[in-house]
N, C-alpha and C positions, 0 to 999 in steps of 0.2 A: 286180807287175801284177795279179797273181790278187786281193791284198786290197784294191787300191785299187778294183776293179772291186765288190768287196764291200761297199766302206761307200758308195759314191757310188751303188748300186742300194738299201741299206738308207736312204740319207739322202732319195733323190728320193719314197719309198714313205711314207716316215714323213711328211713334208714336206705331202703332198696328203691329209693328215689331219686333220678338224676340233680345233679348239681345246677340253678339255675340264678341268675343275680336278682338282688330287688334293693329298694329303698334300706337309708338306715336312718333309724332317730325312731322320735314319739310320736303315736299317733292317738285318736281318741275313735270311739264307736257307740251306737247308737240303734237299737234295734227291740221290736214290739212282734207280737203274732200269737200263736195258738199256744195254747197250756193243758195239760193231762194229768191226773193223778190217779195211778192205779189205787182199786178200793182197797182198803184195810182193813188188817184183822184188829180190831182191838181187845182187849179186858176193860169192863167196865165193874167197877168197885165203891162197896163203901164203908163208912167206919164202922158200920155193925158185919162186916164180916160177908155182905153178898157179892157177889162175884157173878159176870155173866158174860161169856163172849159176844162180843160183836160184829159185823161188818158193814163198814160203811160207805157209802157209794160215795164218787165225786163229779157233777158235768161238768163238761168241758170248759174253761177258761180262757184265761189271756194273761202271758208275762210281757214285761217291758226289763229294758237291760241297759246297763249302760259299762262302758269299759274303757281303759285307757291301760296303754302300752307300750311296749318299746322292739323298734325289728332290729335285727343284727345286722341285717344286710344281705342274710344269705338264704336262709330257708327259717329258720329259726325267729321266734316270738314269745315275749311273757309277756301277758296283761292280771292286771286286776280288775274283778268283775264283778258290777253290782247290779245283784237283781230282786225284783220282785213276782210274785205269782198272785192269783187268786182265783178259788175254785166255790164253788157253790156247792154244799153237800145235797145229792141229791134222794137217799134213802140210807136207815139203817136199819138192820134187820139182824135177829139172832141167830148166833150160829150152831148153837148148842144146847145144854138139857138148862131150862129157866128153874132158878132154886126157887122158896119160897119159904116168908113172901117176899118180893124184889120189888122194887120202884118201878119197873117196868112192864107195862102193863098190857104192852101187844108184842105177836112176834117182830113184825116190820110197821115201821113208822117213819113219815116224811117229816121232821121236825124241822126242817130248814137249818140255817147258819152256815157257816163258810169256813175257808181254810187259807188264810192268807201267808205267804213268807215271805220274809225277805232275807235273801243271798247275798254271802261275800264271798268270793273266790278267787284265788291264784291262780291260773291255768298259763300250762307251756303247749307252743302249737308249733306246728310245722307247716309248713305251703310248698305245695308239690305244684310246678307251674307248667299249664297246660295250653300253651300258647305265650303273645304276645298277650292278651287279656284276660284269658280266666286264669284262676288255679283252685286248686284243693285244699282243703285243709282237714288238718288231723289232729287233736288236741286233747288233753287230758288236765284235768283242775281239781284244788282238796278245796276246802275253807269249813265257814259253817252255816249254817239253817238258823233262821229268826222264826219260829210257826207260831202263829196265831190261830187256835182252836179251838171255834164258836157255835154253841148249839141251840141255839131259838129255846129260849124257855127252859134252859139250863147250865151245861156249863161254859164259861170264858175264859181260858188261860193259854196262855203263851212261855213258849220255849226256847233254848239256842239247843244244837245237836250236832254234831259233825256232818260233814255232807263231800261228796267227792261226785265228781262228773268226766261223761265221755263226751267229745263233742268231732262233728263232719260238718263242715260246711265247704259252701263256694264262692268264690268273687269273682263279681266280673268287671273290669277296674273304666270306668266313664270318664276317668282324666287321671293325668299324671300321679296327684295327689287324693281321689277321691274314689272307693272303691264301691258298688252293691254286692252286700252280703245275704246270703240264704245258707243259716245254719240250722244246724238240729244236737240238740244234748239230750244224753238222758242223765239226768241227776240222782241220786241217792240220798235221801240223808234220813239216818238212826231214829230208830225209837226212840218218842217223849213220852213222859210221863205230864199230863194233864190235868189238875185237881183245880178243887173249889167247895164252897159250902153250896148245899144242897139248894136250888134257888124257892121251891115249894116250901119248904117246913126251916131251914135253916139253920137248922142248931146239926147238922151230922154232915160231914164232907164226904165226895164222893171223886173218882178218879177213872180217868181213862189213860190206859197204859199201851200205846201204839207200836204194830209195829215199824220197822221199814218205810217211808215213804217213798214211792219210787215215780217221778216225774220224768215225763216229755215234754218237749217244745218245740217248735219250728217257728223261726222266725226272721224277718227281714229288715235289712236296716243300712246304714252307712256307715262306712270308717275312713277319716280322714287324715291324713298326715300330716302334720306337723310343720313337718322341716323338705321342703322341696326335694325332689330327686335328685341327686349331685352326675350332674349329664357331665361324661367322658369330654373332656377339650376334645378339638378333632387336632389331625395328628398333622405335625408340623409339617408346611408346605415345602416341598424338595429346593433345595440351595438352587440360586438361579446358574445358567451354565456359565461359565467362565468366560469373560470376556476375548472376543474374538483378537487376536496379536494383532499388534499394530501393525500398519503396512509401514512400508519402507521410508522414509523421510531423509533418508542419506544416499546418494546417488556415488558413483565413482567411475573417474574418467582419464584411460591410462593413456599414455603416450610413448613414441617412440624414443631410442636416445638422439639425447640435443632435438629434438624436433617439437613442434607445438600447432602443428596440424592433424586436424580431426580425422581419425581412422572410420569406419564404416563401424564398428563395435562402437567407437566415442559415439556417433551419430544416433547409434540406436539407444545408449545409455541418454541422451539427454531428451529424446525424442518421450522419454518413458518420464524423467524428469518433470519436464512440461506438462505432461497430464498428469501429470499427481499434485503438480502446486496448481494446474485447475481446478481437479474435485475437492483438493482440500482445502479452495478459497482460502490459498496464504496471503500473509502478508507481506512477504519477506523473504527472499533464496541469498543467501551466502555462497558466493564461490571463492575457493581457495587453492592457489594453485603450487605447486610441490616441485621440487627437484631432486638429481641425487649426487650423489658427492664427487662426481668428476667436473672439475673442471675447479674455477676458481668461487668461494663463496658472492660475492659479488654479479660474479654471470650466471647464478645459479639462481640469483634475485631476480634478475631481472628476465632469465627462462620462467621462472614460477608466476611472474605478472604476465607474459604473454600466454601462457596457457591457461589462466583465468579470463583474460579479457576474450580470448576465444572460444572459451567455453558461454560465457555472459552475452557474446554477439548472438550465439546459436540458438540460446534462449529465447532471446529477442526476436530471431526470427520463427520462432514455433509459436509466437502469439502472446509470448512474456512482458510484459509492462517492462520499458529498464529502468523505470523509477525504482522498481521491484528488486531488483540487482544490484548485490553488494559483492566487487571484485578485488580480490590481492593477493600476492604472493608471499609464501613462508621460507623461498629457497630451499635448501639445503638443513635447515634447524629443524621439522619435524617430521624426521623419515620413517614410514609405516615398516620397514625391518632396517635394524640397527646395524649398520656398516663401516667400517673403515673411509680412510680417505680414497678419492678416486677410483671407487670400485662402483660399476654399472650395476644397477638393482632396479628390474622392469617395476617393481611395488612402488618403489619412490618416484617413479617418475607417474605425476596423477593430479588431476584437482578434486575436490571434495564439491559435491552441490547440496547444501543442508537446506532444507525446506523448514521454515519455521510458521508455524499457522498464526 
């Protein structure tokens, strides 16, 4: 009843706890400090039938601990925990009406001996995170009791017993992977039964029937992890922007009909030409000169070379290399709109200035 009331107060506590990330994988732990064991009532007995309550005192001690576990990733932890205790008994004394005759032969006596155990335990935790470095923990564990119960100049024997624990602790974490702990449990574990032959006379066994053992501890240690922290990639950097359009590289230079003199419009079309095959250090300007379907194809050949080679002149004088300049005509064969014979079409009458870098 006592543990079930333990982990359903550890689980309701953990539970009203915000959601926070941590580490996943195995880690190990490692931790020493103070030891208690509340005194006990025992019955001391033996084969002839005497019977005498006792109580026996314990000073204070020192457990060491050691553990190893596994985290989920989220709040949640199970480790397996092995430990040890030892206490120095330090009076017992009776507690009730002495029969006779009994082997014992004062009320209280310092007989010395100790109380050694050692722990195995399962314990489930939870960490409630209080920051970027500390957090809480809340924990609850069954397994069993190894006890060792020694009495200076009488009896020696040793037990296993059920044992179940509450534990609070805190971390406060020194690096990615490595935490300081200060915990505190209080452990429980069952009445042993203690016998042996009497060490004085020998031939009649005697028994101490315990109750409860009820241990504290506090103590400090490390716990380290395992398996590194799996750090988040950062988040992909934004697509670069889209390259700027090209600028123009095709120029166009109309004319009137039958004519292949440069209009004020031609003038300023080539004038914009020139400085684009500057900044774009071409290698290279193509002109190409056009006509449209009036007249005969033949004169329409040799309109389309005159309105290239004067487009090519004009070049030339805006600062154009005419090595740079490649000039000819297409007549009448590639008209920018698709026309009948002998019909004027301002589109078709034109040169092309193609900038090639």
């Amino acid at each position: 009843m006592r543990i079930t009331t333990l982990l359903c107060s550890t689980a309701l506590v953990a539970l009203s706890a915000a959601n926070a990330n941590a580490a996943t994988g195995w880690y190990l732990g490692v931790e020493a400090g103070w030891n208690t064991v509340s005194d006990n009532d025992i019955k001391f007995s033996t084969t002839f039938g005497f019977t005498t309550p006792l109580n026996v005192d314990f000073d204070d001690g020192w457990a060491i601990l050691a553990t190893i576990g596994y985290n989920f990733g989220g709040h949640w932890r199970v480790e397996g925990e092995l430990g040890y205790r030892n206490n120095d008994i330090s009076g017992i004394r009776i507690t009730g009406t002495r029969p006779r005759p009994t082997p014992l032969s004062a009320t209280s006596f310092t007989p010395g001996g100790s109380l050694e155990e050692v722990s195995l335990m399962a314990n489930v935790l939870y960490d409630i995170y209080l920051g970027s470095r500390f957090k809480l923990t809340l924990g609850a564990g069954i397994g069993g009791d190894y006890a060792s119960f020694d009495v200076d100049g009488g009896l020696g024997d040793n037990n296993w017993s059920f044992a179940y624990q509450g534990i609070i602790g805190l971390a406060y974490a020194l690096s990615p992977r490595t935490d300081l702990t200060l915990n505190y449990r209080y452990l429980v574990a069952e009445g042993a039964d203690f016998g042996g032959l009497d060490p004085t006379f020998g031939f009649f066994n005697e028994r101490f029937s315990s109750d409860d053992f009820h241990k504290q501890s506090i103590t400090i240690g490390f716990r380290y992890d395992l398996q590194p922290d799996v750090v988040p990639l950062p988040p992909a950097p934004p697509p670069p922007p889209p390259p700027e359009p090209p600028k123009a590289r095709q120029f166009l230079v109309f004319f009137g009909f039958n004519k292949s003199n440069l209009t004020a419009e031609a003038e300023r079309v080539i004038t914009e030409a020139a400085a684009a095959a500057k900044e774009y250090g071409s290698a290279s300007i193509v002109v190409v000169g056009h006509a449209d379907t009036v007249g005969s194809p033949a004169y329409n050949m040799r309109l389309s070379e005159r309105r290239a080679n004067v487009v090519r002149g004009s070049l030339v004088s805006h600062g154009i290399a005419e090595g740079q300049i490649t000039a000819s005509g297409r007549g009448e064969t590639e008209l920018m709109v698709q026309t009948g014979d002998n019909v004027k079409e301002p589109q078709n009458r034109r040169a092309t200035i193609d900038i090639n870098g």
